[in-house]
Structures are given as C-alpha cells and as structure tokens.
DSSP file (Angstrom, degrees, kcal/mol; ACC not computed):
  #  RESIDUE AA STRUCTURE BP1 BP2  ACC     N-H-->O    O-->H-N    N-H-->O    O-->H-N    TCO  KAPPA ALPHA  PHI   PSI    X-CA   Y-CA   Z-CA
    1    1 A X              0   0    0      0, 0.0     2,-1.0     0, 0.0   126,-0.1   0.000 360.0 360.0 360.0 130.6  -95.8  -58.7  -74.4
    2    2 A X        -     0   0    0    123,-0.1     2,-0.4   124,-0.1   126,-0.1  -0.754 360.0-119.5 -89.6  97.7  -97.6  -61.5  -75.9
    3    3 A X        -     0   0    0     -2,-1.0     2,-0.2    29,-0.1    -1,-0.1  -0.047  32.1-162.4  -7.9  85.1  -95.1  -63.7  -78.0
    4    4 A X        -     0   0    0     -2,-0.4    29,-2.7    72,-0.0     2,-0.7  -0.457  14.1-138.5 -84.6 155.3  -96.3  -63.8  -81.8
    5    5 A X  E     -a   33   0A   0     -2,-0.2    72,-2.1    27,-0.2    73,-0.3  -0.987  24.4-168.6-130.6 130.9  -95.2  -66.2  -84.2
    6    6 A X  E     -a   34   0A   0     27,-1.8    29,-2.0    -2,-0.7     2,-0.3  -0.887  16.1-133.7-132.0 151.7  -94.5  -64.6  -87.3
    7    7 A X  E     -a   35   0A   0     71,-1.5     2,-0.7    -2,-0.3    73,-0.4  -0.765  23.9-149.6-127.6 152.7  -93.9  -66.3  -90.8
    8    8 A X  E     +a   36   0A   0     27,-1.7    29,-2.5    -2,-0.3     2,-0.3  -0.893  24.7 152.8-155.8  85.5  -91.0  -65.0  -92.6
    9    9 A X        +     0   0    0     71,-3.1     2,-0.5    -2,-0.7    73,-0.5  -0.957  11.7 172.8-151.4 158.9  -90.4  -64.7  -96.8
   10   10 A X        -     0   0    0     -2,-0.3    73,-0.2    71,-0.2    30,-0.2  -0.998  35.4-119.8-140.8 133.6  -88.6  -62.7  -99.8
   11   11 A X    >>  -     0   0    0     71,-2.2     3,-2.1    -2,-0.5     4,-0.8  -0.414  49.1 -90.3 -42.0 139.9  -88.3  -63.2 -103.0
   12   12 A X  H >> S+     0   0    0      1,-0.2     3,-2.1     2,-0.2     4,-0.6   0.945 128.8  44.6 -25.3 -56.3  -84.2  -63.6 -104.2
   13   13 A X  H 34 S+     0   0    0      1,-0.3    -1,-0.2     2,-0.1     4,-0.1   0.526 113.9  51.0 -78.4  -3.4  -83.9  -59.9 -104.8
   14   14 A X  H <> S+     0   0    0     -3,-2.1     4,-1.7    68,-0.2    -1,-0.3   0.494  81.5  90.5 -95.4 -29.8  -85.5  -59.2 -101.9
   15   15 A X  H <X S+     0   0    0     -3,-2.1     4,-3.7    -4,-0.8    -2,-0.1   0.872  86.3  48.8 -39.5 -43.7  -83.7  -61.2  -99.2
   16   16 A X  H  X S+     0   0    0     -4,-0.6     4,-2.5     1,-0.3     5,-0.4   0.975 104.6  59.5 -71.9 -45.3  -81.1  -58.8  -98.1
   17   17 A X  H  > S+     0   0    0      2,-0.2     4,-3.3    -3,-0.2    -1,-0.3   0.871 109.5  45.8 -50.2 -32.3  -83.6  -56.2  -97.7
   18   18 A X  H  X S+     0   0    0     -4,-1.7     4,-3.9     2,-0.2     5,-0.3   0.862 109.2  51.5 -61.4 -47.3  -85.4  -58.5  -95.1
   19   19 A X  H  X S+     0   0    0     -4,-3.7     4,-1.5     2,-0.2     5,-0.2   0.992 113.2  45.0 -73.3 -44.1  -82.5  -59.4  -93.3
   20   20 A X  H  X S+     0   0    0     -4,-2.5     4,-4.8     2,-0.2    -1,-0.2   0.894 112.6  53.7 -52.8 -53.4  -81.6  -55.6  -93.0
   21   21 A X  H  < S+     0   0    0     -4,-3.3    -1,-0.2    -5,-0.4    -2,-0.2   0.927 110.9  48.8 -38.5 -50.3  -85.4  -55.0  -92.0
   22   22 A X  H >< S+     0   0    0     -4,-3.9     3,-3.1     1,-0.2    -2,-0.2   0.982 110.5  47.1 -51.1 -53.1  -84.9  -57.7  -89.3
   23   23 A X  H >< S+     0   0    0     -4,-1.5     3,-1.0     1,-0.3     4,-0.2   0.893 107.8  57.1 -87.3 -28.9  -81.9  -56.3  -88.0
   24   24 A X  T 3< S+     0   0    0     -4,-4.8    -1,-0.3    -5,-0.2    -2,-0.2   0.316 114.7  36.9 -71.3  18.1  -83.4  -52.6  -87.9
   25   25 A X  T <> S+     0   0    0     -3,-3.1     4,-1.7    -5,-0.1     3,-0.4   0.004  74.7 125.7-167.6  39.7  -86.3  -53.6  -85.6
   26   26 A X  H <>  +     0   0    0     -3,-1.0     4,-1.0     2,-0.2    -2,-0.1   0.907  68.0  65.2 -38.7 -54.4  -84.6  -56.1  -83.4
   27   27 A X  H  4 S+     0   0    0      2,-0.2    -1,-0.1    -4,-0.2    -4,-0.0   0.548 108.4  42.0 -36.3 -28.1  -85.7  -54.2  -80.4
   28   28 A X  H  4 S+     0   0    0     -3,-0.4     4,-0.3     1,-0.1    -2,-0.2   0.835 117.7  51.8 -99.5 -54.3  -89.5  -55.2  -81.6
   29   29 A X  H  < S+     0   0    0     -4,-1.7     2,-0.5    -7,-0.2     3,-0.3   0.503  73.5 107.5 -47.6  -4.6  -88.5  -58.8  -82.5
   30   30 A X  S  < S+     0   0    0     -4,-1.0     3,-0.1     1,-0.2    21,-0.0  -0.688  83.2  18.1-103.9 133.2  -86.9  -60.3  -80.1
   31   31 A X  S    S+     0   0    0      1,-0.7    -1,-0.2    -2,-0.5    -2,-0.1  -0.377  91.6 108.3 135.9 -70.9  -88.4  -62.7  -78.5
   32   32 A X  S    S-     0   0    0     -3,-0.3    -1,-0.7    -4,-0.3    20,-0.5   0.370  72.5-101.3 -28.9 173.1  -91.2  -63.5  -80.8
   33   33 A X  E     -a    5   0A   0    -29,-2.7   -27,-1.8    18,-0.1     2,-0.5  -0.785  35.2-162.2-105.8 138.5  -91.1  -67.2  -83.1
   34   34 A X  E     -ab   6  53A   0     18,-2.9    20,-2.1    -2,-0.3     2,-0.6  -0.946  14.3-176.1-129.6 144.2  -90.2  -67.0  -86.3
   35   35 A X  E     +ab   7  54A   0    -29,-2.0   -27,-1.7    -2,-0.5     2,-0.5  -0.964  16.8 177.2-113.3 133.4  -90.7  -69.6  -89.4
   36   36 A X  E     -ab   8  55A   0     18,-2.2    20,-2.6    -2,-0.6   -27,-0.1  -0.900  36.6 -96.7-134.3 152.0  -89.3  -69.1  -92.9
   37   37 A X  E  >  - b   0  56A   0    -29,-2.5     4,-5.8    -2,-0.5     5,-0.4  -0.485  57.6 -95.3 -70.7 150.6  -89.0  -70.5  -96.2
   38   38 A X  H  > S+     0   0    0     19,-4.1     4,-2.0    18,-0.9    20,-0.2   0.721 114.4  34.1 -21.0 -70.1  -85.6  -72.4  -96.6
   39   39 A X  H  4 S+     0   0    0      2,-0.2    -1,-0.2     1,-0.2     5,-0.2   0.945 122.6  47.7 -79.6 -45.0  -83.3  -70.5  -98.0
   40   40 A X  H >> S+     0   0    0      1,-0.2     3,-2.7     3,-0.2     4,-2.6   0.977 106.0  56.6 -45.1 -77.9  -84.5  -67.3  -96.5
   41   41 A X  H 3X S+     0   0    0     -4,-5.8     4,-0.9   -33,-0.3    -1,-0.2   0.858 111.0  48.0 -30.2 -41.3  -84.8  -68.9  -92.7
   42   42 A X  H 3< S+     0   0    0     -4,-2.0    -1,-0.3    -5,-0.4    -2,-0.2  -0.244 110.7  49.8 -96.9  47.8  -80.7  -69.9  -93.0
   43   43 A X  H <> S+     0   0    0     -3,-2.7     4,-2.1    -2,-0.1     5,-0.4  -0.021 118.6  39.0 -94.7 -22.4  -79.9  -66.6  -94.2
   44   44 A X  H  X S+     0   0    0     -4,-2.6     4,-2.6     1,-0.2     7,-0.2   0.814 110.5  55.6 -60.0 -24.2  -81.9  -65.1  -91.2
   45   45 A X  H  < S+     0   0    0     -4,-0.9    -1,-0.2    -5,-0.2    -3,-0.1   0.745 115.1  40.9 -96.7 -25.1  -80.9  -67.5  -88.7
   46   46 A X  H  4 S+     0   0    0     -3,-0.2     3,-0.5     2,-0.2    -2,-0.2   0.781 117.9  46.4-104.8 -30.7  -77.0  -66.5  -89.6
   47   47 A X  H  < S+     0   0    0     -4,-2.1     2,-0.2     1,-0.2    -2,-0.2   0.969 127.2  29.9 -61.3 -47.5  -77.6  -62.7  -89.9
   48   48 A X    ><  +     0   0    0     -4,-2.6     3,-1.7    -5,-0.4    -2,-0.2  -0.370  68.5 170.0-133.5  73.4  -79.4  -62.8  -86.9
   49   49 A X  T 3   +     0   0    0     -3,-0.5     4,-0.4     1,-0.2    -1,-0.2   0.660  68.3  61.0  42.1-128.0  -78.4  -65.2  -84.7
   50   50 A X  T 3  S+     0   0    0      2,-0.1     2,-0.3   -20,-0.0    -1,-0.2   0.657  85.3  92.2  -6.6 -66.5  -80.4  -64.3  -81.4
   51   51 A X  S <  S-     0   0    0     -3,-1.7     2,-1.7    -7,-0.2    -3,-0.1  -0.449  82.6-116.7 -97.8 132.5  -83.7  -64.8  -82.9
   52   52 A X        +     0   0    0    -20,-0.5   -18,-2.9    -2,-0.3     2,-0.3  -0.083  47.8 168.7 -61.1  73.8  -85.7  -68.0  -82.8
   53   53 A X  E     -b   34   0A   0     -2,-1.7     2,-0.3    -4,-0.4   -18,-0.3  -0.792  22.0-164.7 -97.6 150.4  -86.1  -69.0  -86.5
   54   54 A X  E     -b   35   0A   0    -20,-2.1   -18,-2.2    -2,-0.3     2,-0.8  -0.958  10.6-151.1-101.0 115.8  -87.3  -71.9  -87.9
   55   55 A X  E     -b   36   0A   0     -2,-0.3   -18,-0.2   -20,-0.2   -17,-0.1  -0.652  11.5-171.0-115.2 124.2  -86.7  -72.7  -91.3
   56   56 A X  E     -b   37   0A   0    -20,-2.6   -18,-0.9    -2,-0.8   -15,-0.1  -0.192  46.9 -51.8 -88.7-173.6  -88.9  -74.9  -93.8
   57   57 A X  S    S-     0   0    0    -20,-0.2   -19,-4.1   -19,-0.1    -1,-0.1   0.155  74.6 -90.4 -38.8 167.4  -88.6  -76.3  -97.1
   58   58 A X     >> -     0   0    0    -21,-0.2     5,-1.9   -20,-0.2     4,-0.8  -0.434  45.7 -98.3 -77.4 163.9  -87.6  -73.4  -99.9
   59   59 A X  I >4>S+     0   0    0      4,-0.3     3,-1.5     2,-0.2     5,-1.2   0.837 120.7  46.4 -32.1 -55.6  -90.5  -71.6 -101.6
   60   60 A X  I 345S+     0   0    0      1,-0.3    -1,-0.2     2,-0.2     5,-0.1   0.948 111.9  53.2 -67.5 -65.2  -90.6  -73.7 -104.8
   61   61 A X  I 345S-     0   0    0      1,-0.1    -1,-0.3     2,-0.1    -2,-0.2   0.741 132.9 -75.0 -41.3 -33.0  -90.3  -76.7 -102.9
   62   62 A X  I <X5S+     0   0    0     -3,-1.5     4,-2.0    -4,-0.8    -3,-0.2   0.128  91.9 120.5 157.1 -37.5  -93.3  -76.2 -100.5
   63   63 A X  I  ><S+     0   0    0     -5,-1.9     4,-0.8     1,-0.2    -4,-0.3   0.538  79.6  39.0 -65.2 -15.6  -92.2  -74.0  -98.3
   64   64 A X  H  ><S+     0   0    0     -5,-1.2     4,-2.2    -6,-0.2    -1,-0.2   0.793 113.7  55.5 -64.9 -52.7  -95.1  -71.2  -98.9
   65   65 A X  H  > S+     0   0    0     -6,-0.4     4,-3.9     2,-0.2    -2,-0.2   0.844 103.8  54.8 -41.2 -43.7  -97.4  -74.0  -99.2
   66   66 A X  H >X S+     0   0    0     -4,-2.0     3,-1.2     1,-0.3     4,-1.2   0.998 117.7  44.2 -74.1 -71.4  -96.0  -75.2  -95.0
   67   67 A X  H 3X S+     0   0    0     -4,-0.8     4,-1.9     1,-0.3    -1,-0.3   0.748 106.4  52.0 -69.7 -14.4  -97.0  -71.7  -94.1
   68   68 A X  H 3X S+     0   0    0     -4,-2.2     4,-2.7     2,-0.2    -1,-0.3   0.919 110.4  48.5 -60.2 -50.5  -99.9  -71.6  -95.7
   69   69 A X  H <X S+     0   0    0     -4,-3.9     4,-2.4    -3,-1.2    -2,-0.2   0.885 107.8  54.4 -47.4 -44.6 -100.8  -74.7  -94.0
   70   70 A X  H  <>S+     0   0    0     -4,-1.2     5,-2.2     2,-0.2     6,-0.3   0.958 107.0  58.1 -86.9 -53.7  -99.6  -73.1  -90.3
   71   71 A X  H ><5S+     0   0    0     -4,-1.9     3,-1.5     3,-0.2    -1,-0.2   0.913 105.5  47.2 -28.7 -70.0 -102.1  -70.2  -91.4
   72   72 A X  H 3<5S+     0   0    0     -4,-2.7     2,-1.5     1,-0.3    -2,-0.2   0.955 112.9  53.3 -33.7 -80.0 -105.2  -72.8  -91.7
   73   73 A X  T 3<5S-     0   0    0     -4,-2.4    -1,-0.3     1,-0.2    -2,-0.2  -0.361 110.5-117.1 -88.7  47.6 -104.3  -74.0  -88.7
   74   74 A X  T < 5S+     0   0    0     -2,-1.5    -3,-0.2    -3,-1.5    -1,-0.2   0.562  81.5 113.6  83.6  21.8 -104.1  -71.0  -86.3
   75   75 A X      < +     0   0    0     -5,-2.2     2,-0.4     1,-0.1    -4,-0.2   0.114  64.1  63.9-130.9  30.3 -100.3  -71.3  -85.6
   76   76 A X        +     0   0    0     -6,-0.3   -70,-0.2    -5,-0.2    -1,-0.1  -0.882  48.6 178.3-144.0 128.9  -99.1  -67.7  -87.5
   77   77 A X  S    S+     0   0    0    -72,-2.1    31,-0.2    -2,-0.4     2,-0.2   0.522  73.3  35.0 -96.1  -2.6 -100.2  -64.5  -86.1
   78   78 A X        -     0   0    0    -73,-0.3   -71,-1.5    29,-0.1     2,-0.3  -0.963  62.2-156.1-167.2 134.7  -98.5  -62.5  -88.5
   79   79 A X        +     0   0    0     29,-0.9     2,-0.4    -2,-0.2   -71,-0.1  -0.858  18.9 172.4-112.5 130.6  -97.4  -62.8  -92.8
   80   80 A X        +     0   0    0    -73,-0.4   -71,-3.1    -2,-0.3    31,-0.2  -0.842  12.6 157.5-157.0 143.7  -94.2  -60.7  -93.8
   81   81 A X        -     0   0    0     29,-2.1   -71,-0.2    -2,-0.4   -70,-0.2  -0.533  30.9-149.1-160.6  42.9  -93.6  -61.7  -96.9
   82   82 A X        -     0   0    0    -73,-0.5   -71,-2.2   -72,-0.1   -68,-0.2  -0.200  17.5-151.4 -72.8 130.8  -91.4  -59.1  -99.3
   83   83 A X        -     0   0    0     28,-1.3     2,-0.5   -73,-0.2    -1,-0.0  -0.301  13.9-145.1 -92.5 157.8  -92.4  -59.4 -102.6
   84   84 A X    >   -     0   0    0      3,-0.2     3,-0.6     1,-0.1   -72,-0.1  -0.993  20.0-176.6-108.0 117.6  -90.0  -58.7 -105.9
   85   85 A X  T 3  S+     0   0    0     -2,-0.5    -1,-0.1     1,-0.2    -2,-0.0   0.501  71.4  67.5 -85.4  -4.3  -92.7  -57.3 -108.1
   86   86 A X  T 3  S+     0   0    0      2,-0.1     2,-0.3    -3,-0.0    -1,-0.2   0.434  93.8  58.0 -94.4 -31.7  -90.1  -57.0 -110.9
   87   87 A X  S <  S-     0   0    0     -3,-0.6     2,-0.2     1,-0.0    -3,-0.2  -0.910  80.5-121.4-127.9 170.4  -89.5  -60.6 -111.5
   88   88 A X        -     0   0    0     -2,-0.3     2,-0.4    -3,-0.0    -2,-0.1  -0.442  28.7-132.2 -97.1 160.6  -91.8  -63.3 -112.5
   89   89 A X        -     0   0    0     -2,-0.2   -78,-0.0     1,-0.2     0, 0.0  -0.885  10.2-151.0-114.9 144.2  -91.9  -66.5 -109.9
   90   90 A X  S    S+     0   0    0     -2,-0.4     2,-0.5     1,-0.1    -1,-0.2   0.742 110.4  39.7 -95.4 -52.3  -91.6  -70.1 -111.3
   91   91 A X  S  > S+     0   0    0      1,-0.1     4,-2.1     2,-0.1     5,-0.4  -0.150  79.1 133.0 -99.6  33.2  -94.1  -70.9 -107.8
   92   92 A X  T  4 S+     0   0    0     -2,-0.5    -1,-0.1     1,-0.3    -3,-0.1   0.486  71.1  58.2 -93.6  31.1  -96.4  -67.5 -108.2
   93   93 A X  T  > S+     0   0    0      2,-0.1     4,-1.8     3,-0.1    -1,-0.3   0.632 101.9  45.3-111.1 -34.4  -99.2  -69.5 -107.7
   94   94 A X  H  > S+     0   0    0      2,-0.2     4,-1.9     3,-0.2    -2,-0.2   0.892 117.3  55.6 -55.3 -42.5  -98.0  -70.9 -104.1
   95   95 A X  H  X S+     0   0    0     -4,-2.1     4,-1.0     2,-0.2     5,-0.5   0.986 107.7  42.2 -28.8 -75.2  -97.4  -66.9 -104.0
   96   96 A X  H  > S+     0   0    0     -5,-0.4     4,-1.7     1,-0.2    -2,-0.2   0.873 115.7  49.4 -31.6 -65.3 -101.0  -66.3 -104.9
   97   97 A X  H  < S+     0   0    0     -4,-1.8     4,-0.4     2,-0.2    -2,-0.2   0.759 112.2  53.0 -71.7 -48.4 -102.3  -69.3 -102.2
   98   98 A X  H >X S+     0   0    0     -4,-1.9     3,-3.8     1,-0.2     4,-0.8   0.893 113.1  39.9 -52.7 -90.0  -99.9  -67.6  -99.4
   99   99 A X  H 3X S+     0   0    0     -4,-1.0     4,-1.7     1,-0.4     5,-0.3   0.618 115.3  48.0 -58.8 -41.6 -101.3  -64.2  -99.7
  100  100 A X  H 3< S+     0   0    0     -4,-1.7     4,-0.5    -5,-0.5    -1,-0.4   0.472 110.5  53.3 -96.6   2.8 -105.1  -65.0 -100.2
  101  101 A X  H <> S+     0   0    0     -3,-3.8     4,-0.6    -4,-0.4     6,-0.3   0.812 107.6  56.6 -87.6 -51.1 -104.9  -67.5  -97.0
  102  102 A X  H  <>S+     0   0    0     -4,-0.8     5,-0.9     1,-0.2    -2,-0.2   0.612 113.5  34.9  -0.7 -58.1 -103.5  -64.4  -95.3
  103  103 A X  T ><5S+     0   0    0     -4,-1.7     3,-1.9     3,-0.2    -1,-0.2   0.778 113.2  57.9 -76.0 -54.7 -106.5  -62.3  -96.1
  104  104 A X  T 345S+     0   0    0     -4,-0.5     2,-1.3     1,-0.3    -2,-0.2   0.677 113.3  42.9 -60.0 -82.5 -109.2  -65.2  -95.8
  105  105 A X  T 3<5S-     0   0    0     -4,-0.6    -1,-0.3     1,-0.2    -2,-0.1  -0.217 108.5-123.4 -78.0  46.6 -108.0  -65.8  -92.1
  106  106 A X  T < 5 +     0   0    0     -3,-1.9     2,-0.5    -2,-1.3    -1,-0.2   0.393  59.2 144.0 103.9  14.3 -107.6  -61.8  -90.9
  107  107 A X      < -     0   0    0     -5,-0.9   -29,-0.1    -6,-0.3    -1,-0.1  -0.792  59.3 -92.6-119.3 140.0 -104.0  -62.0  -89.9
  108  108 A X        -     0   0    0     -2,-0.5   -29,-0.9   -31,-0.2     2,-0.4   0.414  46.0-174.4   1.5 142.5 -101.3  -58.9  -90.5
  109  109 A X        -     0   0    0    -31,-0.2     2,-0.3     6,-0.1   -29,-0.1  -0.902  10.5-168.6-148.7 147.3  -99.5  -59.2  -93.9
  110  110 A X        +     0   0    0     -2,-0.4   -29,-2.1     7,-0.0     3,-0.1  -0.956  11.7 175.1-151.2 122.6  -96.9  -57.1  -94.9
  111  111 A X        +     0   0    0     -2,-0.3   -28,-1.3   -31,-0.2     2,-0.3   0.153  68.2  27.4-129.1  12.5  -95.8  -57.3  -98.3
  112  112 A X  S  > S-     0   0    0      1,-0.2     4,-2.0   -30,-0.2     5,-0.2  -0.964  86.0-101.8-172.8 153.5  -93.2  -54.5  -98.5
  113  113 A X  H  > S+     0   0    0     -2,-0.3     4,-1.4     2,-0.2     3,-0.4   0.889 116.7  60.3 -67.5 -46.4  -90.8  -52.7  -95.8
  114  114 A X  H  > S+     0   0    0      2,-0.2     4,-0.7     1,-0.2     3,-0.5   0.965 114.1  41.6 -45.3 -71.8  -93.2  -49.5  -95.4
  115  115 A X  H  > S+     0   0    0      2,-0.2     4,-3.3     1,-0.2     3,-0.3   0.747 107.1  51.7  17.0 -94.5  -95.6  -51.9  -94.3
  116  116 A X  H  X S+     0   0    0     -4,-2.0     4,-1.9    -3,-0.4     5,-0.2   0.650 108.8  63.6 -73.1 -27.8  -93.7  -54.4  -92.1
  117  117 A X  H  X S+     0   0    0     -4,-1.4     4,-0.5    -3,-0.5    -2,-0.2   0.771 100.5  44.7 -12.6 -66.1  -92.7  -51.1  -90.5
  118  118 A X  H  X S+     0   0    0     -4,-0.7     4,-0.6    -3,-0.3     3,-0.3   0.812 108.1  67.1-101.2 -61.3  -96.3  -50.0  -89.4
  119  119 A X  H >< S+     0   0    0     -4,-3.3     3,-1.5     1,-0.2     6,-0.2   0.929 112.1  21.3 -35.7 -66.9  -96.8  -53.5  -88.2
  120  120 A X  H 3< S+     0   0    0     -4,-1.9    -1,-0.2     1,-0.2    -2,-0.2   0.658 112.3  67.9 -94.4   0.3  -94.4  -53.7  -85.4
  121  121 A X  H 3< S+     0   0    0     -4,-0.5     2,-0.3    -3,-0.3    -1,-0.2   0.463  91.4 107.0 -79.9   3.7  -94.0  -49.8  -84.6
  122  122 A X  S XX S-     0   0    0     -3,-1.5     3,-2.7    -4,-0.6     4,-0.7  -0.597  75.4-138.2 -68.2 136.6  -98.0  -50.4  -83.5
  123  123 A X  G >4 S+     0   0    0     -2,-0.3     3,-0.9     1,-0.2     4,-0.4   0.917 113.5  59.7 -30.4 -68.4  -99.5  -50.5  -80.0
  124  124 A X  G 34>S+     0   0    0      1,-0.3     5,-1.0     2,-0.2    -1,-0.2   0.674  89.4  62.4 -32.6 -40.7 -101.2  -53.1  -81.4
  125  125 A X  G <45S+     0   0    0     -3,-2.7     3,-0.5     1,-0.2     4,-0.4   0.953 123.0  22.6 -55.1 -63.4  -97.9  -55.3  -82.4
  126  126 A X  T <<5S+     0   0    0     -3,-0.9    -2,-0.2    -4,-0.7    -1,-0.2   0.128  99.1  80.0 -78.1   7.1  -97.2  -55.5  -78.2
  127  127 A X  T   5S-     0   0    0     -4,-0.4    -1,-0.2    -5,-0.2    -3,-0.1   0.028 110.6-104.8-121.1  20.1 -100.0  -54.9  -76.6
  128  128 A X  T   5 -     0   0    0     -3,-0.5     2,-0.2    -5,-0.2    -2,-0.1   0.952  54.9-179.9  55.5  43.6 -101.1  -58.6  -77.1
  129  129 A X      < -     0   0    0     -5,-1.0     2,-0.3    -4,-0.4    -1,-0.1  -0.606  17.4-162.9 -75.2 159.3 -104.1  -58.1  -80.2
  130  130 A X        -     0   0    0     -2,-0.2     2,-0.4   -23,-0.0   -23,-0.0  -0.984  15.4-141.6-123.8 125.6 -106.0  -60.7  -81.7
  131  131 A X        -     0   0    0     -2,-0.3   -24,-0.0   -54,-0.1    -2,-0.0  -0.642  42.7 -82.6 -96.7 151.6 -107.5  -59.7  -84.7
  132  132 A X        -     0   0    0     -2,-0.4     2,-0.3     1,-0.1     3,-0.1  -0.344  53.8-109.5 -52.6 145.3 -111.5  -61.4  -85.1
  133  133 A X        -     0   0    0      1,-0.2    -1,-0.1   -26,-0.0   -27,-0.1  -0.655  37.9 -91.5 -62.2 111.1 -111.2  -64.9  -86.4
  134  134 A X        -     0   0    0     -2,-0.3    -1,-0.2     1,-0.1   -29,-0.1   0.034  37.6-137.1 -17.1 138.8 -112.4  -65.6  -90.0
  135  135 A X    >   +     0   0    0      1,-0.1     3,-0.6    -3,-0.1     4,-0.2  -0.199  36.2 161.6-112.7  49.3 -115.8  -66.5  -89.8
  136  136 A X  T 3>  +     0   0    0      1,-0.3     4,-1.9     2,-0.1     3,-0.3   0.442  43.9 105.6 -58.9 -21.5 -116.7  -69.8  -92.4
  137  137 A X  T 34 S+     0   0    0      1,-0.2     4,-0.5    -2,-0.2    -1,-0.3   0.781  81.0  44.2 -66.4 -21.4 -119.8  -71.1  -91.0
  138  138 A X  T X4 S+     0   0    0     -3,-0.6     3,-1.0     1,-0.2    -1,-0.2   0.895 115.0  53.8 -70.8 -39.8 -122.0  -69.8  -93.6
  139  139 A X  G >4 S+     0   0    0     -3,-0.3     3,-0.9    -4,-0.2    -1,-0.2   0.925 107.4  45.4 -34.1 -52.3 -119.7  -70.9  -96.0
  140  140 A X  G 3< S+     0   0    0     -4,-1.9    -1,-0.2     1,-0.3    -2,-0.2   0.399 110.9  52.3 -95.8  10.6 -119.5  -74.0  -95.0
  141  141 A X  G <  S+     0   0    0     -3,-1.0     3,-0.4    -4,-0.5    -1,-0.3  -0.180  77.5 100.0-121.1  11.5 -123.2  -74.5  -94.6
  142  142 A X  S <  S+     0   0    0     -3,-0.9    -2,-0.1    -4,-0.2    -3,-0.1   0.745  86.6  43.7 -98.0 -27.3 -124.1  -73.3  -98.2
  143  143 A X              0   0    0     -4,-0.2    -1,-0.2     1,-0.2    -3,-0.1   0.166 360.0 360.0 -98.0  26.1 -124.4  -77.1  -99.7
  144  144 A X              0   0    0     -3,-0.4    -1,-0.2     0, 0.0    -2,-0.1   0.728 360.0 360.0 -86.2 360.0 -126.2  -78.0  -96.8
C-alpha cells in the first residue's frame, strides 16, 4: 500500500459527520498522513487517536489557504473536504481557491460522505495510483 497524504476539512455543521466518516473507514485509513484545518485536525486527532494528523491554522485563518499551498506543491494526494451547503462561509472564497486548486492539479476531492466513500472503497485508493499530473506548459508559455 502506498501511503497517501490526505488533507482533511468540514465546515462547523459538518465536523461530526467527518469524524464519524473517519472512524467508519479506519481499516482504509490507517496508516496514511493526514493534515487538517485547525479546529477540525484537534477534533480528529482526539476522536481518532491512532491516526497521524497534523493540524494547521483554522479555515478562516489560513488554514484552506496552507492546503491549498501543499496542493501547488505536490505534497496532497487526496482533498476530503465536507461541505455545509446550507450555511454561508465568512472564508467561501478560500473555499472556492481550495476546491478549484483541487481540480486544476487532478487530485481526488471528495466533497460529501457518498463520495469520500467511493474514494477509499477503490482499488485505486490501495493499489498505489497516481493520477496524470496537471499539465501547465502551454499555459505558461502563452505570453511568451
């Protein structure tokens, strides 16, 4: 099993449903890295122990933004992210900037427990995929 490092966030109204998620598919997590926004990471890290979390600033603060960054930079293989679609976000533009680095660099997102589900009950979670690398160079070659 190839070790994944997986990035780790809820909305308030969401939390508990994460930490529950977590603790119903231990058997695929453990093992794996995890990084979370603040408040989220210390409620993971005390529900569940065991599992190797690290937790950054809170959302509001930065703490989408830190994973967003870790995205850029090749160091998260995997977004689970459960969203409250119900309430409006003071940060739901670091929201926005999370999701859409997510997409622009090709890796797994999960934005809802049906989802995050189908992620790690795949061959694919364990069997050590890579999904193809975002490809920029024409991008980045368009004011040349």
């Amino acid at each position: 099993m190839t070790r994944k490092r997986i990035a780790l966030v809820a909305h308030d109204a969401r939390k508990g449903d994460l930490i529950a998620w977590i603790g119903a598919h231990l058997r695929f997590l453990a093992g794996h890295a995890f990084w979370a926004t603040g408040t989220t990471g210390t409620l993971v890290r005390k529900a569940h122990p065991d599992l190797d979390v690290t937790p950054l600033k809170s959302g509001p603060l930065g703490g989408d933004q830190q994973i967003g960054a870790m995205i850029a930079e090749s160091r998260i293989d995997m977004l689970v992210f459960f969203v409250d679609p119900m309430t409006a976000q003071p940060h739901d533009v670091d929201v926005k900037a999370l999701t859409r680095l997510a997409t622009l660099y090709n890796i797994p997102m999960a934005c809802n427990e049906a989802t995050a589900d189908m992620l790690v009950a795949s061959p694919l979670f364990s069997n050590g995929y890579t999904p193809r690398p975002a490809d920029f160079h024409s991008y980045e070659r368009r004011a040349v």
